[in-house]
C-alpha positions in Angstrom: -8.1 -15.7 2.4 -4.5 -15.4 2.3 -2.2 -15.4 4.8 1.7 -14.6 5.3 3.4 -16.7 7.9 6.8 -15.0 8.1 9.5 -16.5 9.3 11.9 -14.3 11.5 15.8 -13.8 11.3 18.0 -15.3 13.8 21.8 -14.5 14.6 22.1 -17.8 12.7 20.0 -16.9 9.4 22.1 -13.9 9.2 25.3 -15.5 9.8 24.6 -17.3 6.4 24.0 -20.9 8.3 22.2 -23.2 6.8 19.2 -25.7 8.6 20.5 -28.8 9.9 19.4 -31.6 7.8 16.8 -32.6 10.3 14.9 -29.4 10.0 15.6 -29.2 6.5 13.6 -32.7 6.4 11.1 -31.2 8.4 10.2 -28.1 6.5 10.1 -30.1 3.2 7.7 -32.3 5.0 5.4 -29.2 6.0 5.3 -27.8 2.7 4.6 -30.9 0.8 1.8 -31.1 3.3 1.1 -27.4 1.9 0.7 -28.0 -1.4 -1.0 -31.4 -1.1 -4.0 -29.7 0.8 -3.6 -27.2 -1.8 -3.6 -24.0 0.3 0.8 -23.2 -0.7 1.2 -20.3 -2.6 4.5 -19.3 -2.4 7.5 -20.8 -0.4 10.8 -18.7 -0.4 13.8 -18.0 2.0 15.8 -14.9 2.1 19.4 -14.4 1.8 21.1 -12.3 4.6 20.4 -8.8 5.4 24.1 -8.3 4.6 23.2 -8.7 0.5 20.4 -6.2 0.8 19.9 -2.4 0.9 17.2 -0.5 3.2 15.5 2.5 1.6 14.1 4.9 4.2 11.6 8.3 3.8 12.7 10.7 6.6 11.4 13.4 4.9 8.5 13.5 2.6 8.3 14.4 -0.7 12.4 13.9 -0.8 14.6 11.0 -2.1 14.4 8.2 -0.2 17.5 7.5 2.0 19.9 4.0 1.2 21.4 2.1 3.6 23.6 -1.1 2.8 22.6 -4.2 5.2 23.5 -5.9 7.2 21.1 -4.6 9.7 21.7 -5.2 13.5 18.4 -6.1 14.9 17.6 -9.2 14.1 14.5 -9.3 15.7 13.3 -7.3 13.0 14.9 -9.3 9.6 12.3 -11.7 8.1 14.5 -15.1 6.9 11.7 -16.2 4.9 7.5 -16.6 4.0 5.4 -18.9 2.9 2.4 -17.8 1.1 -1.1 -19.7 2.0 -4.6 -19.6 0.7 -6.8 -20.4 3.0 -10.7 -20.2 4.3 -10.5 -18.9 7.7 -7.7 -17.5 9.9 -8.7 -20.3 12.3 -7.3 -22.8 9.5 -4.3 -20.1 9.1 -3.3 -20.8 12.6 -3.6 -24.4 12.6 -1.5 -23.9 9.8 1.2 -22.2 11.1 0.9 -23.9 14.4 2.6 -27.1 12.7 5.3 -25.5 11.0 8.7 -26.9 12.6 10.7 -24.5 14.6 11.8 -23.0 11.5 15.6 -21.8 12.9 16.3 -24.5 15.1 18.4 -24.3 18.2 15.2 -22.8 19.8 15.2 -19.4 18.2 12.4 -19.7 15.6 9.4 -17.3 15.7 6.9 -17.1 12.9 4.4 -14.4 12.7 1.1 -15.0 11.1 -0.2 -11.7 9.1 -3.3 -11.4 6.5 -3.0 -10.0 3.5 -4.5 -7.2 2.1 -6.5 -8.8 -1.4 -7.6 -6.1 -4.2 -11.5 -6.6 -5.3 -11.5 -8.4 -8.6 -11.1 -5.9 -11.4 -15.2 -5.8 -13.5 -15.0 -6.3 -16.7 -17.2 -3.5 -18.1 -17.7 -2.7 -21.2 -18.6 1.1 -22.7 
């Protein structure tokens, strides 16, 4: 089963600010724990929402709408994801519940989603 455990923005990952070296220390520590009980997919962080674009359908069947970042709600802006492959969402959990704080100074909040997985394609023949 896969799982998503999204790390939110912060005032702090959108200012640019990188982790203290602590947490850096930290988070390499949980995902070398990751990927040596072989459930890490995929690890990445996010630049800013100032470098990215928002494309929005108000109306459908028209163009979609742009909008340069940044974007003001913070809440919203994901800083990052890691990627795991896991057997149950109980083991999800206990997954995400020893991830660091991953924003320090007390404003971290991960949120744990599954994903969606496409059956696997049959290989007929005709």
């Amino acid at each position: 089963m896969l799982f998503m455990l999204i790390v939110k923005a912060s005032k702090n990952s959108e200012a640019g600010s990188l982790p203290s070296s602590e947490l850096m220390e930290a988070m390499t520590k949980y995902n070398e724990e990751l990927v040596k009980a072989g459930v890490r997919v995929m690890a990445k962080g996010l630049h800013p929402s100032s470098s990215g674009i928002r494309l929005s359908y108000p109306k459908p069947g028209e163009k979609p709408v742009v909008t340069d970042g940044p974007f003001t709600d913070s809440k919203e802006l994901i800083a990052g994801f890691i990627l795991i492959d896991v057997k149950s969402k109980e083991e999800a959990i206990e997954w995400a519940m020893r991830m660091p704080d991953p924003q320090g100074h007390g404003e971290g909040q991960i949120e744990l989603r599954q994903v969606f997985e496409a059956p696997e394609p049959t290989n007929k023949q005709s």
